[in-house]
C-alpha positions in Angstrom: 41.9 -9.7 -22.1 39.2 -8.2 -19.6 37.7 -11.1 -17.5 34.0 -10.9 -17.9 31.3 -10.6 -14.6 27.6 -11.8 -15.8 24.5 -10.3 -13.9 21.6 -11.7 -13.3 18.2 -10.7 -12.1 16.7 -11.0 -9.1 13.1 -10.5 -10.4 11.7 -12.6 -7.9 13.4 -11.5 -4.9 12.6 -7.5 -5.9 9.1 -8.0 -5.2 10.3 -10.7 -1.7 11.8 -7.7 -0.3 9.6 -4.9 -1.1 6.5 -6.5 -0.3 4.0 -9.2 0.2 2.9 -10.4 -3.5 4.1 -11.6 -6.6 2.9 -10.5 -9.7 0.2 -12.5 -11.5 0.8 -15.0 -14.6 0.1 -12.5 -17.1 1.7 -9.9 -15.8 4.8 -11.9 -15.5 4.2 -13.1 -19.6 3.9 -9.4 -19.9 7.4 -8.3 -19.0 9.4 -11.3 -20.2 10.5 -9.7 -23.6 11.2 -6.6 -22.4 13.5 -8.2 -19.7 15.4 -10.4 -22.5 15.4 -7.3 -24.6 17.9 -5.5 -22.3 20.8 -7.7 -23.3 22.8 -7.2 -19.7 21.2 -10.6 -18.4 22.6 -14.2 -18.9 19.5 -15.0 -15.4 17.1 -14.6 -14.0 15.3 -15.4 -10.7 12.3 -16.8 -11.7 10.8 -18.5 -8.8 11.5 -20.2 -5.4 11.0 -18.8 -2.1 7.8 -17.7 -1.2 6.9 -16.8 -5.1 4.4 -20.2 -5.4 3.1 -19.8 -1.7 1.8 -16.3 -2.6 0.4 -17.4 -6.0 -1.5 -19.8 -3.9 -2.7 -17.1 -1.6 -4.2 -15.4 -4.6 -6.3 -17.8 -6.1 -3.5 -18.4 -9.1 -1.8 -22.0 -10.2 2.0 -21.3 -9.6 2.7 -24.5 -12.1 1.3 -21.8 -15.0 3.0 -19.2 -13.4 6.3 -20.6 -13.8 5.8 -22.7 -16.9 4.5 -19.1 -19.0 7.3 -17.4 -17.0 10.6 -19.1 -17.7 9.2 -20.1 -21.2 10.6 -16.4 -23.0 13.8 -17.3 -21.3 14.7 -20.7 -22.5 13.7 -19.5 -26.0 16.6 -16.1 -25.6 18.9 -18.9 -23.9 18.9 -16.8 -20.5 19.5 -19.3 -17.8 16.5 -19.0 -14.9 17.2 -20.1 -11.3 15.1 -20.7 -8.5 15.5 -20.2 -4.7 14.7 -23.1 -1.6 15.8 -23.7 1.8 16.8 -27.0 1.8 15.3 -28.9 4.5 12.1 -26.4 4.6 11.9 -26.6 1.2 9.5 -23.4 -0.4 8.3 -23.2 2.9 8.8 -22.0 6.5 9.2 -25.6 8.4 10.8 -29.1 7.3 9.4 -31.0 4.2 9.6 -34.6 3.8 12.4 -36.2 1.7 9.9 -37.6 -1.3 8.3 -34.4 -1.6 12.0 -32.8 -2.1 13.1 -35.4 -4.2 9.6 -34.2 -6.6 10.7 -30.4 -6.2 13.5 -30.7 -8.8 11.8 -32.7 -11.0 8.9 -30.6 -11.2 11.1 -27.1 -11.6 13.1 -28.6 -14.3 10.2 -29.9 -16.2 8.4 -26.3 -16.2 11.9 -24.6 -17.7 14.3 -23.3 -14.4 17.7 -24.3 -15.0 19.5 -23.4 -11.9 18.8 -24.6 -7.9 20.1 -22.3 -5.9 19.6 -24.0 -2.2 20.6 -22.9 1.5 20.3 -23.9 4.9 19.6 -20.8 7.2 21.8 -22.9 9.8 24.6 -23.4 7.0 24.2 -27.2 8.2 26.0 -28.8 5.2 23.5 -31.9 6.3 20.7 -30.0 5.5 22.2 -29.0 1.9 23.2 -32.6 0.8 19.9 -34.3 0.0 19.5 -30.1 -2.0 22.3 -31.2 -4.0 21.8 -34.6 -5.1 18.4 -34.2 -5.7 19.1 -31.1 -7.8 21.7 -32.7 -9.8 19.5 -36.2 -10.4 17.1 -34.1 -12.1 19.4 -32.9 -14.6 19.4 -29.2 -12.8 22.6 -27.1 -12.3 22.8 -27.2 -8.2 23.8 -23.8 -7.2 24.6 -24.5 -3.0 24.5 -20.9 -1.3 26.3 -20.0 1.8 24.2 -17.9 4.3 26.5 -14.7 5.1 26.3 -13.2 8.4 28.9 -11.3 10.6 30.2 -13.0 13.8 33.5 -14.0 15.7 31.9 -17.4 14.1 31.5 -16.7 10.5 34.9 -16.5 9.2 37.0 -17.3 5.6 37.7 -20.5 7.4 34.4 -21.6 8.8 32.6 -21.1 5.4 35.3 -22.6 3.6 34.7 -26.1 5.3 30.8 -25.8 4.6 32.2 -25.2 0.9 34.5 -28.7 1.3 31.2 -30.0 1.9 29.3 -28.8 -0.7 31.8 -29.8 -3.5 32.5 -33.4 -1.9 28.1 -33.2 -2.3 28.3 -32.7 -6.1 27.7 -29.0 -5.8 28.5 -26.8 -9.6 28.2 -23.3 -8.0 28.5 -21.2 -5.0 26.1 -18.8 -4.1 27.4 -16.3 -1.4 24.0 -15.6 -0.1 24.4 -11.9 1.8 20.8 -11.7 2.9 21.1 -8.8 5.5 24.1 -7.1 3.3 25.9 -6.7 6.4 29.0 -9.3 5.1 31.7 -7.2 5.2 33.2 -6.3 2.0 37.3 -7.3 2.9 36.0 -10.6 3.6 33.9 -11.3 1.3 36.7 -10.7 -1.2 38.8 -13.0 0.7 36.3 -15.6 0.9 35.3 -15.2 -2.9 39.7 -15.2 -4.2 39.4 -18.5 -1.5 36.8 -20.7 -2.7 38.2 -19.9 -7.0 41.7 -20.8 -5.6 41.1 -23.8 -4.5 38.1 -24.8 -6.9 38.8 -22.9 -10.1 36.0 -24.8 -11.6 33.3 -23.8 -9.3 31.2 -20.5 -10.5 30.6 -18.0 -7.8 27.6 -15.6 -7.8 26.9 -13.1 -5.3 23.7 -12.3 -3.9 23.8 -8.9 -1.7 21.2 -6.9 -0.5 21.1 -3.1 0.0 19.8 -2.4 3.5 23.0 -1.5 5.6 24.9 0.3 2.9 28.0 -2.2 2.4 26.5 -3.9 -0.9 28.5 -1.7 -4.2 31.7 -1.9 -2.2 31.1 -5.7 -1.4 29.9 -6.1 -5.1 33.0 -5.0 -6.3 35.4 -6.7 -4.3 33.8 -10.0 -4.8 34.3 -9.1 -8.3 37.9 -8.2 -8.2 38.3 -11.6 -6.2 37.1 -13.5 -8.7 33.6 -13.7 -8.8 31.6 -14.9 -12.1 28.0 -13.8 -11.5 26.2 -10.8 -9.8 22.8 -10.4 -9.3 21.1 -6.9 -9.7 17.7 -5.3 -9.5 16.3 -2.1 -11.4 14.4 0.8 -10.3 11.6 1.1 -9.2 12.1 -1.2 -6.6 16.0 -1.5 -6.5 18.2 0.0 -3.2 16.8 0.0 0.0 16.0 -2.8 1.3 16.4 -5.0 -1.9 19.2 -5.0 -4.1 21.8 -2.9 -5.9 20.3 -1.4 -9.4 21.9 -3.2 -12.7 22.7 0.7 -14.0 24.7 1.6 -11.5 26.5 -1.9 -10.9 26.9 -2.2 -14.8 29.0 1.4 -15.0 30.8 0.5 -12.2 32.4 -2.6 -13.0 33.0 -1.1 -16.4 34.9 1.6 -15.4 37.2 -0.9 -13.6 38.3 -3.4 -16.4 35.7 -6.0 -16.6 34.3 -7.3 -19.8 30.3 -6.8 -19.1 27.3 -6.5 -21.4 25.3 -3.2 -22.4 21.7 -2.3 -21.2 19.6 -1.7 -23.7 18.0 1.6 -22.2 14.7 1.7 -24.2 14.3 -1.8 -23.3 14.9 -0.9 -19.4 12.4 1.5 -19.6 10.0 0.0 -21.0 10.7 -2.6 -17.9 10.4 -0.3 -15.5 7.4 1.2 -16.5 5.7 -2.2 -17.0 6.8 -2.9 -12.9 5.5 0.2 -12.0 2.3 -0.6 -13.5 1.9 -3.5 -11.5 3.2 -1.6 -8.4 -0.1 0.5 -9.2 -2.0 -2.6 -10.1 -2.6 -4.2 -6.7 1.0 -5.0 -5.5 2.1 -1.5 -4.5 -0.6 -1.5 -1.5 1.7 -4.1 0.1 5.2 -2.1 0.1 5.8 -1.0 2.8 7.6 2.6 2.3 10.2 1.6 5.0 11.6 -1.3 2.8 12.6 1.6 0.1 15.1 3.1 2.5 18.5 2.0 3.4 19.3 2.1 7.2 22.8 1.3 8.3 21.5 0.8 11.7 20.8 -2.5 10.4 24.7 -3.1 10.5 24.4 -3.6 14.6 21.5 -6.4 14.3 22.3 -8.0 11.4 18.2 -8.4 10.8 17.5 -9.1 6.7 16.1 -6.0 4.7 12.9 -8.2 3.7 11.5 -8.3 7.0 12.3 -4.8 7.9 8.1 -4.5 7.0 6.6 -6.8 8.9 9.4 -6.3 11.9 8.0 -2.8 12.0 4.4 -3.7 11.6 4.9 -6.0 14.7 6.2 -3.3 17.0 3.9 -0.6 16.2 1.2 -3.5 17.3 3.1 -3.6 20.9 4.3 -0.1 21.4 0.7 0.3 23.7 1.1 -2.7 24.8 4.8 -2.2 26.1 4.2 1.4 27.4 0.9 0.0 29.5 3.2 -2.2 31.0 6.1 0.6 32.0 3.5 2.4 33.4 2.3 -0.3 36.0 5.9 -1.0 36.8 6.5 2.8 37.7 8.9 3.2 34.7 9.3 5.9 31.4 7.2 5.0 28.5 8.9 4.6 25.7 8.7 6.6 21.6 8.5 4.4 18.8 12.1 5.2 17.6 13.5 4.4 21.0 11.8 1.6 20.9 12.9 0.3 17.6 16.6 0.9 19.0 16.0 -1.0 22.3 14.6 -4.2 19.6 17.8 -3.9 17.0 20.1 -3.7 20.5 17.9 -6.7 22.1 18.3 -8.3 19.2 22.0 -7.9 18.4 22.5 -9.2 22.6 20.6 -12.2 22.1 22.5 -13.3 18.5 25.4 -14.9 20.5 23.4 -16.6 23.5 21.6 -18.2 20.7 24.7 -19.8 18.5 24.7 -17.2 15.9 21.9 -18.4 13.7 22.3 -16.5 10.4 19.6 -14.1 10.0 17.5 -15.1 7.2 14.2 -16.9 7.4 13.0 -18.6 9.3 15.8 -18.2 12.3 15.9 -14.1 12.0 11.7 -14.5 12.4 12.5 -16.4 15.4 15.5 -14.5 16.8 13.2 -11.0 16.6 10.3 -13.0 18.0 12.4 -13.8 21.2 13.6 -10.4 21.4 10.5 -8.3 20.8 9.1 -10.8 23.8 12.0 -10.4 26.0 11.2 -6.4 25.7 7.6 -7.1 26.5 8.8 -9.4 29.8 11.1 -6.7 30.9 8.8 -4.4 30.3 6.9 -6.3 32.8 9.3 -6.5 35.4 9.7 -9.9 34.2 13.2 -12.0 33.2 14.1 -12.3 29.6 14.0 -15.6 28.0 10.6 -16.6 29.9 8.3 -16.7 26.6 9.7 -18.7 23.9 7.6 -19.8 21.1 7.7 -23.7 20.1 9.4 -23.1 16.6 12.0 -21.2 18.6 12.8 -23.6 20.7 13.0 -26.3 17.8 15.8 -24.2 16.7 18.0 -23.8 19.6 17.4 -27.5 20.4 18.9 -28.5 17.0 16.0 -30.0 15.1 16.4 -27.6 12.5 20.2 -27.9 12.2 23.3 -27.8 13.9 23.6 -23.9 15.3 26.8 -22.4 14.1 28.2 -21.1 17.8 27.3 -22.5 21.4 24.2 -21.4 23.5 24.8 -19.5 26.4 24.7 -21.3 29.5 21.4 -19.8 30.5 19.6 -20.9 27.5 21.0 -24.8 28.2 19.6 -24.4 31.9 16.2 -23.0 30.5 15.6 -25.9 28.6 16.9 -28.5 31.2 14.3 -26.4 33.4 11.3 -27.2 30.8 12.4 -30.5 30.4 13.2 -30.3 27.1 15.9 -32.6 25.2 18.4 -31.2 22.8 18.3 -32.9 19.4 21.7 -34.5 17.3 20.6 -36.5 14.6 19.8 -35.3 11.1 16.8 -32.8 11.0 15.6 -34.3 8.3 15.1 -37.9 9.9 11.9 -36.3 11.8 10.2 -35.8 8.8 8.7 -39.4 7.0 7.6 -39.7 3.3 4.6 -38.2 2.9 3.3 -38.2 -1.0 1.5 -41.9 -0.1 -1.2 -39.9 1.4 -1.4 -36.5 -0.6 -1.7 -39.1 -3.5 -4.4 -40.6 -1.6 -6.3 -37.1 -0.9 -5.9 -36.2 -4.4 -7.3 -39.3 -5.8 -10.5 -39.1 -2.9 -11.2 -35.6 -4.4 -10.8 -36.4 -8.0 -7.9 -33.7 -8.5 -5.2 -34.4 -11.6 -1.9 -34.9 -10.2 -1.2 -32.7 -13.2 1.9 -32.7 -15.6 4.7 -33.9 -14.1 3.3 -34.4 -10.7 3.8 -30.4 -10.7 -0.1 -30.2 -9.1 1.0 -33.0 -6.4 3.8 -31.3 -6.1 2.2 -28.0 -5.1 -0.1 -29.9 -2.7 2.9 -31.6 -0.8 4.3 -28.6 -0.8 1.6 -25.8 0.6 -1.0 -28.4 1.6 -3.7 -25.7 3.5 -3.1 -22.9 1.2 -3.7 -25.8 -2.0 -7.1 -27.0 -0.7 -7.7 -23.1 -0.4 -6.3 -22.3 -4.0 -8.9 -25.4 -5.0 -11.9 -24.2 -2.9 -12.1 -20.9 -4.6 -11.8 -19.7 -0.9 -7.9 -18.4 -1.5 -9.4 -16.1 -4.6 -12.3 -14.9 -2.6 -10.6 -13.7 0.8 -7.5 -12.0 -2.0 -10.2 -10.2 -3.6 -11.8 -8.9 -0.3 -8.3 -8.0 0.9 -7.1 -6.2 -1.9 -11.1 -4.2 -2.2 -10.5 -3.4 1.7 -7.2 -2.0 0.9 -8.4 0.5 -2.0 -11.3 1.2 0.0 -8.9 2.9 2.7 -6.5 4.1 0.4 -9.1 6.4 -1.1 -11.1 7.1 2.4 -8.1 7.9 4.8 -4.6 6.5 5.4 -4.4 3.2 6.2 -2.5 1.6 9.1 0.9 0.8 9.2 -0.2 -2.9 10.0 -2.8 -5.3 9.1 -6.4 -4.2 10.0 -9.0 -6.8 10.1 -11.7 -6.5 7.8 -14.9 -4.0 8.2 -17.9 -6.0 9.2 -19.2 -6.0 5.8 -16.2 -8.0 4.5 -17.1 -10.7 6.7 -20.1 -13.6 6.5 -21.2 -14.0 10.1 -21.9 -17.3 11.1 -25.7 -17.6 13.0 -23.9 -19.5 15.9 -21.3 -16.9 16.7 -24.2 -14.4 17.4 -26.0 -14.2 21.0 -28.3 -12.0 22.4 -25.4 -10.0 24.0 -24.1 -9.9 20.3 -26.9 -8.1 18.6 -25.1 -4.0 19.2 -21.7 -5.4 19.0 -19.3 -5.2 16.4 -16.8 -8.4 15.6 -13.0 -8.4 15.6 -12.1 -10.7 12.7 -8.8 -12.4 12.0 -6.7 -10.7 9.2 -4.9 -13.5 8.3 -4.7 -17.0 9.5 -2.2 -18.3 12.2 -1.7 -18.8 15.8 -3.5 -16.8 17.9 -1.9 -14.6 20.5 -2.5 -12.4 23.4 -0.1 -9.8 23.6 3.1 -11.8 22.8 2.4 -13.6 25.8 2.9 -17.7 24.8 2.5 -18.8 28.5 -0.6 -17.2 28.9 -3.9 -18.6 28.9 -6.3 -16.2 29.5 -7.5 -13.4 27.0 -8.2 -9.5 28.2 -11.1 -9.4 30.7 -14.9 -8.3 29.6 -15.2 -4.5 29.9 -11.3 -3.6 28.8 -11.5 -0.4 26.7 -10.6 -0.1 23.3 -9.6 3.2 20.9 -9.6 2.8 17.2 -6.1 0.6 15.9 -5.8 -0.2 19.2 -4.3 -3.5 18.8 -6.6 -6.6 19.7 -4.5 -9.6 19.5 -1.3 -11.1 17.8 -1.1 -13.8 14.9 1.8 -15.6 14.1 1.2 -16.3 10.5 3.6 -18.4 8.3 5.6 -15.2 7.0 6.0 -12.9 10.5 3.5 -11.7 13.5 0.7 -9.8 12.3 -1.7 -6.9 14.6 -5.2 -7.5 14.5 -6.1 -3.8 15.0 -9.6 -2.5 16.4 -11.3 -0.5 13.7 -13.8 1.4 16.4 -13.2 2.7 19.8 -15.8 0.6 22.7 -15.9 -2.0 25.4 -14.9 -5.7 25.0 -17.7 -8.0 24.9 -16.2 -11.4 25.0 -13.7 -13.4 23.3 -14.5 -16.2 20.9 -10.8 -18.0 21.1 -8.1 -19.3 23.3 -4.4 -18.7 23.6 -2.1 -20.5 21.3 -5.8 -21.8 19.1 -5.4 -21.8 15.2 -7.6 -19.4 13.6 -8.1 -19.2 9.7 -8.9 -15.6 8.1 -11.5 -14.0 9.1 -12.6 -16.1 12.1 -14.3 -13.8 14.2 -11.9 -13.4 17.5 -14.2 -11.0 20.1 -17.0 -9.0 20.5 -16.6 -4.9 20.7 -19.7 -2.5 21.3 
């Protein structure tokens, strides 16, 4: 009898990689049904990730979201599953261990069945409080292993993080391909492996699209024994994102497995529902990059899902970065030779670092030191000599054992800075915490909500919480998406994020001098660390009198999610500047002074 391959869908992680946003609650509500009326899935990805930091970011409650959402899904018996990294939680940085303890709780209360977790370090210490917790609150604990390509990362060396993961408690194994640049033969082997020795475990692979490997790899994980594959449909399946359930459906078909039929009028009706929310709002953040596949991504190993914001970040420094070659006496530099000398920077940097897979945060980190190493050499400086403090938190071990050894330049840089390499367990440096977002809560007179879910989302995404309860979260995403139609229908907008027109922004009366009155401000488009041209170790910001053209780039700012440009929207002469390098700024501080 045909063994049978169950899909599932990666609903979630369709909109992660194409863009910015989620869709809202009742758009979600809206295409339920029509997603249980296919019949092909037994999942679907429902939440996790960023998918509650971006409902936030909106002005929406991501408890509703994800209640209304998985609620058409436990009725059809279609198993949801959610998506966190383990020590960082739903975040970018480590959480506290009472606040993950909550997380599972709270997700199983509101309907997801399935927590799939993963350390971006694959430090199995990372992934054992993931699994217990998980499995304490009555959740299936799906542990994922983060595939990359290195002398490192073989059948072997992901077999013993598996060891670990079933002597945890683990039920399933994800095979996490984040970049798509796992190489099919291996991950067959690893996949016939893992079912040889632990028949009982489920396997489900997760493979993105980018490089070009992902319907070969799809297939020989199947032939290898694979249980579960997640898909995506059109319109935002392939590039960047994931392979579409038609084509993954036929193919696996047409070689001997038993799998389940797509109800086409259904899938229609799906896809025309997703485009309408493409055309909603959500389409002005996809990037058109992220709908290509690039096998050039095969050399660097960077994840499709950044591809946006990677791109975004070096047309911010391309001036920058030919200024520089010109002072030196050396060729500028075109965009696309540029983006070669980052994905070559990058993949020359991968092993001095310990082969940290490339999925967040640590490929956000690993392109942040190699954009800035182009920018130092650039300026006839030595690579390595701007290195951002999350960075270094990583190659020092506080957020996990790396997987290879550092180069013995990086071990001497930090001895030089007097920094101290870290061996305990990353999440030792991060104390209980929900005492005192109890205490805020009950000082504001906000309901800790049903099943702690509102504490929960407070602990979780403090600043963008207060901002989601202010009103001010709704207000600046309503501005945002109202500046973004505005220059859709005007002229083209930027490839990166512009800051506001003066209009979108209340001036404060003590930003304003007399030297202020012709001026126009330069506003922050998001909020972040500010930066002055990539450069960490500087303090001082450009002079009074520099020139500016129009989408000139006017500073850096490392938000949660990437670097973002804050781009000049008219050509004139810097007044002054309003902050400092390395100073926290929120949305729509004003930065400088143009006229």
């Amino acid at each position: 009898m045909a063994r049978e391959i169950k899909f599932s869908l990666v609903y979630r992680d369709m909109w992660q990689s194409s863009g910015k946003y989620q869709p809202r609650m009742d758009q979600l509500v809206q295409v339920a049904p029509a997603i249980v009326e296919m019949g092909c899935f037994d999942r679907v990805e429902t939440n996790g990730g960023a998918f509650e930091q971006v409902n936030l970011m909106y002005g929406e409650n991501p408890n509703k979201s994800v209640r209304a959402w998985t609620k058409e899904f436990n009725k059809a018996g279609i198993q949801t599953h959610m998506l966190e990294r383990a020590l960082n939680g739903l975040r970018m940085y480590g959480v506290p261990k009472d606040v993950r303890q909550l997380m599972p709780k709270v997700k199983k209360a509101q309907g997801v069945d399935i927590m799939r977790s993963f350390c971006g370090l694959n430090d199995h210490r990372n992934l054992e409080l993931s699994i217990k917790y998980a499995k304490e609150a009555g959740m299936i604990s799906q542990a994922a292993l983060s595939i990359t390509y290195s002398p490192i990362h073989t059948v072997d060396y992901y077999m013993g993080i598996v060891d670990k993961m079933v002597e945890y408690g683990a039920d399933e194994i994800a095979l996490k391909d984040m970049a798509g640049i796992g190489r099919p033969t291996m991950l067959g082997k690893l996949v016939y492996e893992i079912k040889k020795k632990y028949p009982h475990i489920i396997v489900q692979y997760h493979g993105h699209s980018g490089p070009g490997f992902a319907m070969a790899s799809v297939l020989e994980v199947a032939r290898a024994g694979a249980d579960i594959i997640d898909t995506a449909m059109e319109p935002l399946a392939w590039g960047m994102v994931h392979p579409g359930i038609i084509a993954v459906q036929a193919m696996l078909k047409e070689d001997g497995f038993l799998v389940k039929d797509i109800n086409m009028k259904a899938y229609m009706e799906t896809r025309a529902l997703t485009q309408s929310f493409l055309d909603d709002f959500l389409g002005l953040y996809v990037n058109p990059a992220n709908r290509i596949c690039t096998s050039m991504l095969v050399g660097c190993g960077l994840p499709g899902g950044m591809m946006g914001s990677m791109m975004s970040d070096l047309k911010g420094v391309h001036h920058a970065i030919n200024l520089a070659l010109r002072k030196n006496g050396k060729p500028e530099v075109t965009f696309d030779e540029l983006t070669v000398q980052l994905f070559q920077e990058v993949a020359y940097i991968w092993p001095m670092l310990g082969y940290p897979p490339l999925v967040t945060p640590f490929s956000q980190y690993t392109k942040n030191i190699a954009l800035m190493n182009i920018m130092s050499l650039a300026q006839g400086k030595p690579r390595f000599c701007q290195i951002d403090k999350d960075s270094w938190n990583m190659i020092l071990g506080r957020a996990g054992k790396l997987p290879g050894p550092l180069a013995p330049e990086i071990i001497e840089l930090a001895k030089k800075n007097n920094l101290e390499f870290y061996t305990g367990n990353p999440q030792d440096a991060y104390p209980d915490a929900l005492p005192e977002y109890i205490k805020e809560m009950e000082e504001n007179g906000w309901d800790r909500g049903e099943d702690d879910e509102e504490l929960f989302e407070l602990a979780m995404h403090d600043r963008q919480y207060r901002d989601y309860k202010s009103g001010l979260a709704k207000e600046r995403f309503e501005k945002e998406v109202a500046q973004l139609r505005a220059e859709k229908n005007i002229a083209k907008a930027p490839a990166s994020s512009s800051a506001p027109s003066s209009s979108a922004v209340t001036l404060t009366p003590n930003y304003i001098t007399e030297k202020h009155a012709n001026a126009i401000p330069v506003v922050a488009s998001v909020s972040g660390q500010l930066l002055w041209e990539l450069d960490f170790n500087s303090s001082v910001p450009p002079a009074p009198g520099r020139e500016y053209k129009e989408g000139d780039t006017f500073c850096i700012i490392q938000a949660s999610y990437a670097l973002e440009n804050v781009l000049v929207n008219k050509s004139g002469r810097l007044i002054d500047t309003c902050v400092k390098q390395g100073q926290m700024v929120k949305k729509g501080d004003i930065l400088g002074w143009i006229e």
